[in-house]
Every structure is written in C-alpha cells, then in structure tokens.
N, C-alpha and C positions, 0 to 999 in steps of 0.2 A: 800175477795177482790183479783182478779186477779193480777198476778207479775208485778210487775211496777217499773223502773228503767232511768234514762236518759241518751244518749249515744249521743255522740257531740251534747249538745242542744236540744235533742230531745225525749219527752215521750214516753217510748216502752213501751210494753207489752209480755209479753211470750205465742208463739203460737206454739203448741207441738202435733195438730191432725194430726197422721202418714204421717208425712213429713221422707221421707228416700233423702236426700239428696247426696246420693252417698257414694262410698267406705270409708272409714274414718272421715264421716264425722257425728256430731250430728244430730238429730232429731228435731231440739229445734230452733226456730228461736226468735231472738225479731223483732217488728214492730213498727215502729212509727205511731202516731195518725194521723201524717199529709200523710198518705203513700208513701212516698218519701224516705221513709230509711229503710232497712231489714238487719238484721245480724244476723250470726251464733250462735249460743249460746253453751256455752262449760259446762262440766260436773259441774264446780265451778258457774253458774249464772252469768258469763260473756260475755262478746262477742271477737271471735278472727279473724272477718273479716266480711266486706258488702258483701250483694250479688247482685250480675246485676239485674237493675228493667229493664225488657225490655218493649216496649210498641207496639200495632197495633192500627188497628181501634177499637178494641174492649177496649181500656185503659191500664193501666199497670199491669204488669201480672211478673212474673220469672216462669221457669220451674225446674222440678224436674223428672229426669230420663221419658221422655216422657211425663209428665203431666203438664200442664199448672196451675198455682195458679193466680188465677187474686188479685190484691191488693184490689180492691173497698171490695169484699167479706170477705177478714180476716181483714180489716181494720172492719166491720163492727162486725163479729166475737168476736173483741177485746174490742173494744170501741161503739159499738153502744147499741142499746137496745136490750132485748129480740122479738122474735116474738112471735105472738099467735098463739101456736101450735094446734088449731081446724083448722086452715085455709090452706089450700098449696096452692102452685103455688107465694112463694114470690118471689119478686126480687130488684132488689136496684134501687135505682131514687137517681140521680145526681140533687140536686138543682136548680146548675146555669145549668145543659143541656151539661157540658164538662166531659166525662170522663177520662177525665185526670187527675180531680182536688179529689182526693179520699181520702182529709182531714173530717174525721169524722163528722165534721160541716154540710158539705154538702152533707152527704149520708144518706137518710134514707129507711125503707123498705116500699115497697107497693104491693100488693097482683095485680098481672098480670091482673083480671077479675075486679077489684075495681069500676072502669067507668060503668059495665056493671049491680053493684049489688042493684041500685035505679029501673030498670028495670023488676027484678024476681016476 
C-alpha cells in the first residue's frame, strides 16, 4: 500500500519520482486526492510547508527548477488505477470537461486513438 497520511483534512500520498525541488530542499512531496494541496515532505514523513499550485489553460501544474508537474497526472499516479501497459499513447480525461477539477473522482485514463480502435 502506497504512504498515506492526512494533512489539514486532506488524504495525501507520497510522491517521490525525481522531484529535485531545489537547493535544500527534499525530493519527496505529499499530494492530496483532491489535487488541491501539495507539500514538502521532510526526511521524518512529515510535511514542513505547501507549495504554490499554479494554474493555465492547461490545469494545475507547480514547477520544479524549469519543469512543469501538472496535478491531473500525479494525482492520477497516486490515486488512480494502474494502465495497461501493451497500449501507449495514454492520457487523462477530466469527467465533468474542467481541468481544473483534478480530484481523483473525476480523472481517468484513456488511450488518445480509443474512438478510432472500432474502426481497424
């Protein structure tokens, strides 16, 4: 079972794939299910500060020394399901059609060509 903890009211998880979040800073974030909360995570399994969820057109995202992390993807990462790894080209479908709303509920994967595989 994946690290799982609640941090003001909110179900995180620990997500720890080569995040360098700068000079002195951990590797190790937690995430909430609802994606709306991210924090640092310290060497003890705690947390010692949020970090800015920025958002564009593209949904909510923070950045890491030039790289953009979009929320919808490690929320899914964390908390959604596995994919089927014979297939590429996944990507994530928003439910309700908002990417903004990047609570686990409403995210799942779908394979880019999916519409087109009744037709082969």
């Amino acid at each position: 079972m994946k690290t799982e903890i609640v941090i003001e009211g909110k179900r995180c998880r620990l997500y720890s794939f080569g995040l360098a979040l700068g000079p002195g800073h951990p590797k190790k974030i937690w995430l909430a299910d609802t994606g709306d909360f991210a924090a640092y995570y310290d060497a003890g399994g705690k947390y010692h500060g949020s970090l800015n969820i920025l958002c564009d057109d593209s949904g909510p995202y923070f950045e890491d020394i030039g790289e953009r992390f979009h929320i919808d993807g490690l929320v899914m990462a964390l908390f959604g399901p596995d994919r089927i790894w014979g297939y590429t080209n996944w990507t994530i479908n928003h439910k309700d059609g908002n990417l903004m709303n990047c609570d686990y509920r409403n995210l799942e994967w779908v394979r880019q060509n999916a519409p087109f595989d009744s037709q082969m």
